[in-house]
C-alpha positions as CSV (number, residue, x, y, z in Angstrom):
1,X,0.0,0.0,0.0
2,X,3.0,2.3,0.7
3,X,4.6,1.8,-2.4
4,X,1.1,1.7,-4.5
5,X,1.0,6.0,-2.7
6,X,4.1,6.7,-3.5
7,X,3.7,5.7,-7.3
8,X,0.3,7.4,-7.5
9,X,2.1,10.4,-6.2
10,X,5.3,10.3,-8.7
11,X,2.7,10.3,-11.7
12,X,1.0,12.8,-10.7
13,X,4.2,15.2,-10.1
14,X,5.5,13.3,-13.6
15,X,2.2,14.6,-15.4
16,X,2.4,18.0,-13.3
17,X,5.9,18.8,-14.7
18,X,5.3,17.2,-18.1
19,X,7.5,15.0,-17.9
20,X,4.8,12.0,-18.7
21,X,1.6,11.9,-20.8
22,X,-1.1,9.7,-20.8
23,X,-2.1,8.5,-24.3
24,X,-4.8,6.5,-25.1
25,X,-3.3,3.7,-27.3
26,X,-0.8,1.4,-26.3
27,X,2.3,1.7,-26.7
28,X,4.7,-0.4,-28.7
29,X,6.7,-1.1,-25.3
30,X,4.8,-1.3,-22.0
31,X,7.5,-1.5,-19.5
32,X,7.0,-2.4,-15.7
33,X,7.3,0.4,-12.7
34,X,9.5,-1.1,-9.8
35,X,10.9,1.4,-6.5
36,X,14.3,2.3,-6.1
37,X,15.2,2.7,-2.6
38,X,17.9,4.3,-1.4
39,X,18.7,7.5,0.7
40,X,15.2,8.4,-1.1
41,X,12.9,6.3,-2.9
42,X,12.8,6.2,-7.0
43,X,10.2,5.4,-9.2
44,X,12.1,3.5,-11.7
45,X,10.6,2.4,-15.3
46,X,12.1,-1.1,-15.5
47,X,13.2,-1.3,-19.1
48,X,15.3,-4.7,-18.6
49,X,13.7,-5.6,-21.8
50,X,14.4,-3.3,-24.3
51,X,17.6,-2.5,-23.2
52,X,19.0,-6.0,-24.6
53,X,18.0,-4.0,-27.9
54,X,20.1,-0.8,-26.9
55,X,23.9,-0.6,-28.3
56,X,25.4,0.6,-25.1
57,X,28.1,3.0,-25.4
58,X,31.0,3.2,-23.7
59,X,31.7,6.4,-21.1
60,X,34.2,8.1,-19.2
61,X,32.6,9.6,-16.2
62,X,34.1,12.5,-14.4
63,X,34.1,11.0,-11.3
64,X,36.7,11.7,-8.6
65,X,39.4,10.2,-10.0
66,X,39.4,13.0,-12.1
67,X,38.7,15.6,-9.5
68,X,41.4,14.8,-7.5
69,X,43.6,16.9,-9.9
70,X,42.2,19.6,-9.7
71,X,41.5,19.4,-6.2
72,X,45.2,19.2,-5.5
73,X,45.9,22.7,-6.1
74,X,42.5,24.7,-4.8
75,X,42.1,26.2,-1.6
76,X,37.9,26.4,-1.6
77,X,35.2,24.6,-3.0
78,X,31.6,24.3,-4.0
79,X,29.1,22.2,-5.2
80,X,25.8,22.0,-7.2
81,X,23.1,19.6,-8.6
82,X,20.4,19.5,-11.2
83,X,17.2,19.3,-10.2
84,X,15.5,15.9,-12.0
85,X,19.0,16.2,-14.0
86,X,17.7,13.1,-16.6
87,X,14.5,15.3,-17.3
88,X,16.1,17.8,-18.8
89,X,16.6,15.4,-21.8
90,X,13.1,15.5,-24.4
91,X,12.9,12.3,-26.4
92,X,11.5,12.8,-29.5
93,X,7.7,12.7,-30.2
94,X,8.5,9.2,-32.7
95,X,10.2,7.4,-29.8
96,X,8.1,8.1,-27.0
97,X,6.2,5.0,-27.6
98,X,9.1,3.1,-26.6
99,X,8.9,3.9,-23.2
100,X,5.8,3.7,-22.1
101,X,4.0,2.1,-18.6
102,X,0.8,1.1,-17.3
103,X,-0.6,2.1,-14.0
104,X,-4.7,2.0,-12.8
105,X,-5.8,0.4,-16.3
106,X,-3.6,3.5,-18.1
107,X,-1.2,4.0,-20.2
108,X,1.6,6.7,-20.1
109,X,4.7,7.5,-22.1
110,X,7.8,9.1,-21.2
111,X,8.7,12.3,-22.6
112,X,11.9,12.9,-21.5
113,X,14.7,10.6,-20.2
114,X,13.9,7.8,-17.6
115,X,15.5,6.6,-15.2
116,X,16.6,3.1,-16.3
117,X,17.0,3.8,-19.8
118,X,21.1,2.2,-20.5
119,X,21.9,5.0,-22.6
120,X,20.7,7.4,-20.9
121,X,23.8,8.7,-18.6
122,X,26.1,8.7,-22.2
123,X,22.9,10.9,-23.5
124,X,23.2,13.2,-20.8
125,X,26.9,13.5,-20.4
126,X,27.4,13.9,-24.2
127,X,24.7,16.9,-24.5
128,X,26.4,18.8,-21.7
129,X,29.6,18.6,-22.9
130,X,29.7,21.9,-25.0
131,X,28.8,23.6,-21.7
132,X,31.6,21.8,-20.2
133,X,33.7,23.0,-22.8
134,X,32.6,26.4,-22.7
135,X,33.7,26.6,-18.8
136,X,36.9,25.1,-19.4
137,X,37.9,27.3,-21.8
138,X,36.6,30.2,-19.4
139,X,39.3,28.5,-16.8
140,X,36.7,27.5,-14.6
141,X,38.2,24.4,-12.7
142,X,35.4,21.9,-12.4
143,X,34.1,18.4,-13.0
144,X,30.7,17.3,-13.6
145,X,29.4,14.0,-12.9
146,X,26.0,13.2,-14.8
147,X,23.8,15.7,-12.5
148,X,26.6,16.5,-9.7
149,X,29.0,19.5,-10.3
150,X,32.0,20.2,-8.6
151,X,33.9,23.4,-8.7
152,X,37.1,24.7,-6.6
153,X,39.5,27.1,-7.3
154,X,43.0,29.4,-5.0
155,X,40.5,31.7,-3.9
156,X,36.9,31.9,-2.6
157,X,36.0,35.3,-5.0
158,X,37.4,32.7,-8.1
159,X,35.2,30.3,-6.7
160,X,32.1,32.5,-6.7
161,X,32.7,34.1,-10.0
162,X,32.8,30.8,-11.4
163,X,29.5,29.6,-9.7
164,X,27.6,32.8,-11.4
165,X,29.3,32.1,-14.4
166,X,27.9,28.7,-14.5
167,X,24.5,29.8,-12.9
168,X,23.8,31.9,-15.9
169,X,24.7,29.3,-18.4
170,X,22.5,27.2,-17.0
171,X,19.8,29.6,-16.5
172,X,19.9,30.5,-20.5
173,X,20.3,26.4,-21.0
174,X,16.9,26.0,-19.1
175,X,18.3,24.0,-16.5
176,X,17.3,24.4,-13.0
177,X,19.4,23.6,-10.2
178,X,18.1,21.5,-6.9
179,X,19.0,24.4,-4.4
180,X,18.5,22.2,-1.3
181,X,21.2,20.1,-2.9
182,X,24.0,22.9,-3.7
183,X,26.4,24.3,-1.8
184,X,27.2,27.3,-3.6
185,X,29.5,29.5,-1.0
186,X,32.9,28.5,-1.5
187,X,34.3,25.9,1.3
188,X,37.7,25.1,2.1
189,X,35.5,21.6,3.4
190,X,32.7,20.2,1.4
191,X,31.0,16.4,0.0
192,X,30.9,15.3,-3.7
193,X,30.1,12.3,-4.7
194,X,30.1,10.1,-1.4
195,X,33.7,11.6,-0.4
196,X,34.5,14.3,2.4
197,X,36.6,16.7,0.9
198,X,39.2,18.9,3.2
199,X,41.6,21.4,1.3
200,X,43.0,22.5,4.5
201,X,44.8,19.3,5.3
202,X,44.8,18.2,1.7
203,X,42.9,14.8,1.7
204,X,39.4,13.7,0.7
205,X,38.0,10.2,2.8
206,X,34.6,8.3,1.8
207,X,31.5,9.3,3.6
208,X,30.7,8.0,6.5
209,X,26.9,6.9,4.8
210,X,29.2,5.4,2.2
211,X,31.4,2.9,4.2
212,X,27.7,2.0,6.4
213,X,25.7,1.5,3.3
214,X,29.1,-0.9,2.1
215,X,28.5,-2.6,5.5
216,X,24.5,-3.0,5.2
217,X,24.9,-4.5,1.5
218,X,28.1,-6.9,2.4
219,X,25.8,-8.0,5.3
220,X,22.7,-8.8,3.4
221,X,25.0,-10.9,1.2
222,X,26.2,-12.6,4.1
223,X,22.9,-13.9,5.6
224,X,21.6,-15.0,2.0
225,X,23.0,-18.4,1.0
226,X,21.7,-17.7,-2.7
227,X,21.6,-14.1,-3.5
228,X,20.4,-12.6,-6.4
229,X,23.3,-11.7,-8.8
230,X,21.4,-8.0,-8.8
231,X,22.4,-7.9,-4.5
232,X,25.8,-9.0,-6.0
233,X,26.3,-5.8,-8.5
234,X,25.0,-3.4,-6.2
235,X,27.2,-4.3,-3.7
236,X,30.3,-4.6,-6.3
237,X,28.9,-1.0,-7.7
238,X,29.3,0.1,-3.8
239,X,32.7,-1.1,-3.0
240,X,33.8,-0.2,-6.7
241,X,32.6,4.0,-6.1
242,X,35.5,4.0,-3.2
243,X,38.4,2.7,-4.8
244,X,40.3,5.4,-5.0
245,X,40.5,5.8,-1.4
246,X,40.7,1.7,-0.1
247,X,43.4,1.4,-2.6
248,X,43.8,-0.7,-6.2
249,X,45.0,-3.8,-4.5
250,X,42.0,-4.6,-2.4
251,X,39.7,-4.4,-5.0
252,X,41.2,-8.2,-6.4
253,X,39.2,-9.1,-3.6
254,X,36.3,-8.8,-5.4
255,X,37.5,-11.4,-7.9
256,X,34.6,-14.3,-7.2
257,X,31.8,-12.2,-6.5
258,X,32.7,-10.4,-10.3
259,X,32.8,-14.2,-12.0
260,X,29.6,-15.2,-10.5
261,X,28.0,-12.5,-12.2
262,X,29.8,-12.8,-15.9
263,X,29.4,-16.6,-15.7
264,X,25.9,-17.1,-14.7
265,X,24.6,-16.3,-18.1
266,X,21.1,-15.4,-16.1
267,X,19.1,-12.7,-15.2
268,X,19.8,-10.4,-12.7
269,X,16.9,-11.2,-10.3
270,X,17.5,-14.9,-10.2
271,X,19.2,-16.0,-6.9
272,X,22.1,-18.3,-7.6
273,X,24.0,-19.7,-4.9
274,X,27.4,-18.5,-3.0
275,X,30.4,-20.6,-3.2
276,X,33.6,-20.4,-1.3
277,X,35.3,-18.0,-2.3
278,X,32.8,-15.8,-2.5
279,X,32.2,-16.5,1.1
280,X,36.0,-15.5,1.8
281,X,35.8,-12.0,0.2
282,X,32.6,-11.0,1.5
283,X,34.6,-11.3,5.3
284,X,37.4,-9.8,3.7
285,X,35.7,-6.7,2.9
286,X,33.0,-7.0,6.1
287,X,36.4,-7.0,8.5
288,X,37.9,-3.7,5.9
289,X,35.0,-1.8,6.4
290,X,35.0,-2.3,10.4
291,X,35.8,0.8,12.0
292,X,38.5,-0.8,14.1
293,X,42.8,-1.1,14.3
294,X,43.7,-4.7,15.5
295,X,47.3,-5.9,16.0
296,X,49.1,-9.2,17.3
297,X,52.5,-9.7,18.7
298,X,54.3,-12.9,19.1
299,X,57.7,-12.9,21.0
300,X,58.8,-16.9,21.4
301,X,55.9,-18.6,23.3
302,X,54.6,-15.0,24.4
303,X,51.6,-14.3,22.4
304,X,49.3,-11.3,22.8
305,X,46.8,-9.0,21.2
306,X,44.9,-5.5,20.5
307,X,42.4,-3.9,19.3
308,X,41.2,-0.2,19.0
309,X,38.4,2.1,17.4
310,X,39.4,4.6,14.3
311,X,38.2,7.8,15.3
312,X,35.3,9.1,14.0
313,X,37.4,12.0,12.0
314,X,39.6,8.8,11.0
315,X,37.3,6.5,9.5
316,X,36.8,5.8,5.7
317,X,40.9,7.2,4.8
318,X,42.8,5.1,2.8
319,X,44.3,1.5,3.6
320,X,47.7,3.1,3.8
321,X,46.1,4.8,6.9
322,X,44.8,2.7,8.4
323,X,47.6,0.3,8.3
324,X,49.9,3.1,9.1
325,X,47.6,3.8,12.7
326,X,47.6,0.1,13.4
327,X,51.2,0.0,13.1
328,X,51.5,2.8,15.5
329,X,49.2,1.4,17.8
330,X,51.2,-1.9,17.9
331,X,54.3,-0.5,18.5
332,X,53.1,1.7,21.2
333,X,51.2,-0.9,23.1
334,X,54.4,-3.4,23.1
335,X,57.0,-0.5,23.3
336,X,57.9,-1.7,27.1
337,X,58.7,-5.1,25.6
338,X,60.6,-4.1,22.3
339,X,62.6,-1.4,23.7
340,X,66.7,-1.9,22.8
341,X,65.6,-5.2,20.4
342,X,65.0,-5.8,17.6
343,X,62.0,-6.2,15.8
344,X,60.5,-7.1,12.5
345,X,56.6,-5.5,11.7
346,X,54.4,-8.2,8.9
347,X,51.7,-5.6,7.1
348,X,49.7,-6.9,4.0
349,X,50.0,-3.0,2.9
350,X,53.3,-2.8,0.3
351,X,53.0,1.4,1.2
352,X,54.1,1.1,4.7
353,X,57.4,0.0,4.6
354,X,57.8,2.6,2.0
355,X,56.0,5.5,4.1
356,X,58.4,4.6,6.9
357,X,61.4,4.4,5.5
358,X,60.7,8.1,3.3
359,X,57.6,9.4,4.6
360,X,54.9,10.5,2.6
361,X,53.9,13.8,0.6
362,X,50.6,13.6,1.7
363,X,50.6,15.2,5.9
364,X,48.4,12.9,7.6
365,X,50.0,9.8,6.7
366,X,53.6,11.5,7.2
367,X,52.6,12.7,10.4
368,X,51.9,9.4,11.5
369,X,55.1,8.0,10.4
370,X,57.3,10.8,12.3
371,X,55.1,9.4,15.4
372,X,56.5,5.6,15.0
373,X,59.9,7.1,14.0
374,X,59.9,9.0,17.8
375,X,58.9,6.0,19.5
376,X,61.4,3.6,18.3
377,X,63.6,6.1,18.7
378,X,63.2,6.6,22.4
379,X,62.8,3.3,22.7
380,X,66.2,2.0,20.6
381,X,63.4,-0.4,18.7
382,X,65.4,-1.4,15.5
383,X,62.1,-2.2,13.1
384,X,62.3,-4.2,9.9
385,X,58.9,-4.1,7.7
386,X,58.2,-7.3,6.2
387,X,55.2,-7.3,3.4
388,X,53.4,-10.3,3.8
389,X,50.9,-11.6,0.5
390,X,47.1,-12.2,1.5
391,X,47.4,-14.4,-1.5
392,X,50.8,-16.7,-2.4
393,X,50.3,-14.9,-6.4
394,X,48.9,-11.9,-5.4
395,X,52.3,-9.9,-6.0
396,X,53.0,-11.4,-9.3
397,X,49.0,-10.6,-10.4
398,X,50.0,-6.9,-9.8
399,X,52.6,-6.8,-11.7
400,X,50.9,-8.8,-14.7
401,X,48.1,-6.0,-14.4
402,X,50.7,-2.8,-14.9
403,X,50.6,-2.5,-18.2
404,X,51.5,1.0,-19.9
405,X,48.4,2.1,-21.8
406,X,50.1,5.7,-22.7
407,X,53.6,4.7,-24.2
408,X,52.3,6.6,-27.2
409,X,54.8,9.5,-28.3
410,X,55.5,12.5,-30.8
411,X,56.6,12.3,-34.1
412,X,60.3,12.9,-34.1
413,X,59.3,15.7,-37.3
414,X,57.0,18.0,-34.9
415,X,59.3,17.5,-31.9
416,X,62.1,18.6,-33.6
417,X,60.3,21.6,-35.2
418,X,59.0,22.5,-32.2
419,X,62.6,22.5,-30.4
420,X,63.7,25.1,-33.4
421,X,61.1,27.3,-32.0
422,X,61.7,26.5,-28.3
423,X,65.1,25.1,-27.9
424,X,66.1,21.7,-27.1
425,X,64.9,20.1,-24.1
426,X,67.7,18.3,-21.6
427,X,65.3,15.9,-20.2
428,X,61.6,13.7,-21.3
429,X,59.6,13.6,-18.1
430,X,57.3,11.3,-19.5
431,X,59.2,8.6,-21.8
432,X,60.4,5.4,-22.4
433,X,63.5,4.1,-24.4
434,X,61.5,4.5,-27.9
435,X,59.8,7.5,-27.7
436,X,62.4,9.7,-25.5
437,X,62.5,13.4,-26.9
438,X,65.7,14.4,-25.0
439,X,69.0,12.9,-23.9
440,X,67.8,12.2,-20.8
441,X,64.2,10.9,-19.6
442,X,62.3,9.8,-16.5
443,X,60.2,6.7,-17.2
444,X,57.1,5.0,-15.5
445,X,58.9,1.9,-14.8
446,X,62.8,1.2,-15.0
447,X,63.7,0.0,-18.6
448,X,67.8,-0.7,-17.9
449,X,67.9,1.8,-20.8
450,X,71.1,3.9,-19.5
451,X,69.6,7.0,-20.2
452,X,66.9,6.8,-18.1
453,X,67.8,8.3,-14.6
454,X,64.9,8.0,-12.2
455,X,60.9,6.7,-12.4
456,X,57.9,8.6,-11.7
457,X,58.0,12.0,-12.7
458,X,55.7,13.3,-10.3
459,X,57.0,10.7,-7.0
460,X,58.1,14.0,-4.6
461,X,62.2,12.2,-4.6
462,X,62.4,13.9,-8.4
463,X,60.9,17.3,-7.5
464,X,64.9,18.4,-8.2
465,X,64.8,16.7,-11.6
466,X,62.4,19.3,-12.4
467,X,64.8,22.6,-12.3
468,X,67.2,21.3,-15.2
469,X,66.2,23.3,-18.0
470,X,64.0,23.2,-20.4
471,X,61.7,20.1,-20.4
472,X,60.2,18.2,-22.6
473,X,56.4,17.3,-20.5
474,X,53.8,15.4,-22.9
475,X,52.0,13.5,-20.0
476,X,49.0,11.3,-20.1
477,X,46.4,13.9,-20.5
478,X,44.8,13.7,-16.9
479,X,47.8,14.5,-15.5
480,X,47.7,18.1,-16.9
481,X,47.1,19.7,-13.7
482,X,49.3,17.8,-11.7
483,X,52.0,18.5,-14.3
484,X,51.6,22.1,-13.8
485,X,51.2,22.5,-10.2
486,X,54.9,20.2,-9.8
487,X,56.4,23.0,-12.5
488,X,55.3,25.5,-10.1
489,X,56.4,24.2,-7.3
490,X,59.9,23.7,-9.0
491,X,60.3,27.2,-10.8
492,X,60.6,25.3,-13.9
493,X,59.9,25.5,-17.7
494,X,59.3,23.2,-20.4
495,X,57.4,22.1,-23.7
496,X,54.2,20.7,-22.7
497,X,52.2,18.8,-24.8
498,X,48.3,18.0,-24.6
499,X,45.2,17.0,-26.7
500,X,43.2,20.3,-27.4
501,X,39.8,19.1,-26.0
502,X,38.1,22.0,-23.8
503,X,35.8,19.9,-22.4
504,X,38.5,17.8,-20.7
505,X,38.9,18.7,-17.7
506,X,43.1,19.2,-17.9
507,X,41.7,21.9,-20.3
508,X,41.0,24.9,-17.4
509,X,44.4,24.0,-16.0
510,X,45.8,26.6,-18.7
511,X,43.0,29.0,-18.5
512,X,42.0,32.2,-16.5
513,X,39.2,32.3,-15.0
514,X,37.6,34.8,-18.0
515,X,39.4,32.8,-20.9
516,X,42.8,34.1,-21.1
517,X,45.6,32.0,-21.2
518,X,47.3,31.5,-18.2
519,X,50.7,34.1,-17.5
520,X,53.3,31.3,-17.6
521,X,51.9,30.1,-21.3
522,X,54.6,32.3,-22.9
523,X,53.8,30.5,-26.9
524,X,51.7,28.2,-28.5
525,X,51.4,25.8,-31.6
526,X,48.1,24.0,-32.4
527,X,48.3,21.3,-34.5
528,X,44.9,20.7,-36.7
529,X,43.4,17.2,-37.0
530,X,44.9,14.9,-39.5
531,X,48.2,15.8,-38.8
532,X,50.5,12.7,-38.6
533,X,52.0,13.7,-35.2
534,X,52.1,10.4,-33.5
535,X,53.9,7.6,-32.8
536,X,51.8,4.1,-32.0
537,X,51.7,3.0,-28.7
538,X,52.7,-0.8,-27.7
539,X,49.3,-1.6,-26.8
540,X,46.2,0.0,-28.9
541,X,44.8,3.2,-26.9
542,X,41.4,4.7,-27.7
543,X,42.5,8.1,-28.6
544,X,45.6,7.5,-29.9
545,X,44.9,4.8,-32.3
546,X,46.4,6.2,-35.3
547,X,49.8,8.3,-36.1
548,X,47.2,10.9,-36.9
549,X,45.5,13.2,-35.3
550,X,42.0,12.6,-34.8
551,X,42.0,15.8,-32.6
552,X,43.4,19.4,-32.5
553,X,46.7,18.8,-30.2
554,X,48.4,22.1,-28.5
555,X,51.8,22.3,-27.7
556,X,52.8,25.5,-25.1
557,X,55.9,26.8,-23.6
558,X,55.2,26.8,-20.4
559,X,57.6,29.0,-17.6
560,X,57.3,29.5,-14.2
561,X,61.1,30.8,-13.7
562,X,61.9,33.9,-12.1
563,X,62.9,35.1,-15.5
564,X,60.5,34.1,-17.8
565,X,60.7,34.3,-22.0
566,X,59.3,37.2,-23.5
567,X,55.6,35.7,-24.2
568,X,54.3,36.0,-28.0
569,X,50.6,36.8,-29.1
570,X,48.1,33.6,-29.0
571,X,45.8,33.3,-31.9
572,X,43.5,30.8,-30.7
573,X,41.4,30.3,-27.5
């Protein structure tokens, strides 16, 4: 009865807005009605049916992955939402019969975008795109996720002339905004997405909704000895949205659960049964998801063990972080026993022995290693870190899986052009043996090649690496912003090279807010499509498929020194 007022209630604010119309033939497709419930309950138009008939397109979503760059140089934030975002989409008047719905002996028709149409987030992400574009080019620094926007910038006034900016647009685009939803006044703190963003201290950690939801769902699971593979993706789909803060590594605990579903060759609503396996990761990720710190110590036949809560201001961070606390909290409960031995720490984390042997760039996690350091210390502890594998071949599945998508490199005909112009580079941040621009280069993983002097461009050892002269920089594209904010930092200069797409978000990271190039851009060269600028990567990429360009491609001299190059006129935006 619940559900039955709630429906009645949905079409009658569908009809109300227009969004619906009742017809009085029926349409080609009648679809069924079903209830999302989540945070707030959805009246969803099941269209399991004629989605089989869809050709789904693939997607990049601007999710926070791709926020984090931009994040890493701002100082305030704020957010906003579209109001029914989906029904700002019409479908046209030929197609509406294809999504049509009974309810009380009636039919209806959708006349905009449903909610459980497959296409329908690569619909609305592609139509907004030129207004994506439009607010990169402006310099705004932003990402928007179907519905959700994010934008942040060094100030709060940037921030706010940005947000009116992107109020009008939207205004004059006939989108309306869910005001209850947006947090407009720039924020040094703020949510997006599920994550708790902080600028002050420079981190972002998941919600703690998020990590409960994760625990309700992985429960459910538990109690069902034949869940339905649907409880299965929406669980996956859960655990999946927070990888970027648990950390690449545990998600290959997701390995059984993820076969179950490709193998059943069922429907999603049929129950099928658990097996072992999928048993084991469904603990595995109940126990990551407890807010707790455990640790054991075993000295001969002593044995012993503890236990702690994360603080609340603690939970959801990363699994380096937590490790790294329950590493502390070992060595402070047993530091009466270690003190002037020797002692070896076992952690199924590979960043620990790492963080504690250099620290860390990011201040929370290197303010907990100077804390260990100080105790052993005082206490003459002398700690070796062990890693220890959850799994006898997890280490060598890792490295199987680190394969080099972006090897792709410039045509040695532009480059050299482009160093007549410029001058010659002394070092390829970005390179491998094959494609190397310069004398010297920095790879992503050591090749033996004797030119190649260090790994990682961006790891915080090489920050020096950056000050030797003029650079050659053409970096995987969504490393634009990180790119520039480690030239800054190092008062350097270089030839950076990108893919001219303004609706990406590495676009604003050269742009004024107002659509001037940044100061530091001191030349440019834009490259038209078709031009045969590349050279093929090992392994086929999406974009760069072919040696030509399937895109416009800009190539800037970028300087941040003290004394920078007299700058030349720009001719394109």
């Amino acid at each position: 009865m619940r559900e039955t007022e709630f429906v009645d209630g949905e079409i009658e604010s569908l009809l109300r807005t227009g969004a619906i119309e009742q017809v009085q033939c029926k349409p080609d497709v009648v679809s069924p009605l079903s209830v999302a419930i989540g945070k707030k309950r959805r009246l969803i138009l099941d269209l399991s049916w004629f989605n089989s008939f869809v050709v789904k397109e693939s997607i990049k979503y601007e999710d926070m992955t791709k926020a984090i760059d931009i994040l890493s140089n701002a100082d305030f934030l704020a957010t906003f939402d579209f109001k029914s975002g989906y029904h700002h989409i019409s479908i046209h008047p030929g197609y509406q019969k294809f999504f049509g719905f009974s309810w009380r002996e009636r039919f209806y028709v959708f006349k905009v975008l449903p909610f459980g149409f497959t296409s329908a987030p690569f619909i609305f992400t592609k139509v907004f795109k030129p207004l994506l574009a439009r607010w990169r080019k402006w310099g705004i620094n932003m990402c928007l996720y179907l519905d959700d926007g994010l934008v942040c910038g060094k100030s709060g006034h940037e921030v706010s002339r940005a947000i009116e900016v992107i109020k009008e647009d939207l205004n004059r685009a006939g989108v309306t905004l869910a005001l209850d939803k947006c947090y407009l006044e720039p924020s040094p703190v703020g949510q997006w997405l599920g994550f708790e963003i902080d600028l002050r201290a420079k981190k972002s950690s998941v919600s703690k909704d998020r990590v409960r939801k994760a625990v309700r769902q992985l429960e459910g699971l538990r109690s069902l000895r034949c869940p339905s593979l649907r409880e299965r993706c929406r669980c996956m789909g859960t655990i999946n949205s927070m990888w970027l803060v648990i950390g690449q590594e545990s998600m290959l605990h997701l390995r059984a659960i993820n076969n179950k579903i490709i193998h059943a060759n069922a429907p999603l609503d049929w129950h099928v049964r658990k097996d072992e396996d999928e048993e084991h990761e469904i603990e595995y990720w109940i126990n990551r998801m407890k807010e707790g710190l455990g640790a054991v110590i075993a000295m001969g036949e002593f044995r012993d063990s503890t236990a702690a809560n994360i603080p609340p201001s603690m939970q959801g961070e990363s699994s380096a972080f937590r490790e790294m606390l329950a590493a502390k909290l070992a060595i402070q409960t047993w530091q009466h026993l270690l003190r002037n031995k020797k002692a070896e720490l076992r952690t199924d984390n590979q960043s620990v022995a790492t963080i504690l042997d250099k620290g860390s760039s990011k201040p929370a996690l290197h303010r907990i290693c100077y804390e260990i350091l100080h105790i052993l210390s005082r206490n003459k502890i002398r700690l070796a870190v062990k890693w220890v594998p959850r799994e006898h071949n997890l280490e060598a599945d890792l490295a199987n899986r680190r394969l080099d998508f972006d090897d792709w490199g410039i045509n040695h005909m532009v480059a050299n052009a482009l160093q007549a112009r410029w001058g010659a580079p002394l070092l390829d941040l970005f390179a491998t043996p094959h494609n190397k621009k310069a004398p010297l280069f920095i790879g992503k993983e050591w090749s033996g090649d004797d030119n190649q002097i260090a790994r990682d461009a961006l790891a915080p050892d090489n920050i020096p690496l950056w000050t030797r002269g003029l650079l050659w920089i053409v970096p995987p594209p969504n490393m634009i912003h990180a790119v520039l904010h480690r030239l800054e930092q190092a008062k350097g200069r270089g030839i950076v090279g990108m893919p001219y797409w303004p609706s990406h978000n590495a676009f604003s990271a050269l742009k004024e807010l107002g659509r001037n190039w940044i100061y530091q851009v001191r030349d440019g060269v834009l490259f038209p499509t078709g031009t045969k600028l590349f050279t093929l990567p090992s392994i086929p990429a999406q974009a760069f498929r072919s040696e030509f360009a399937s895109f416009p491609f800009l190539f800037a001299l970028v300087d941040f020194s003290d004394n920078p190059t007299t700058r030349r006129q720009i001719h394109f935006q």
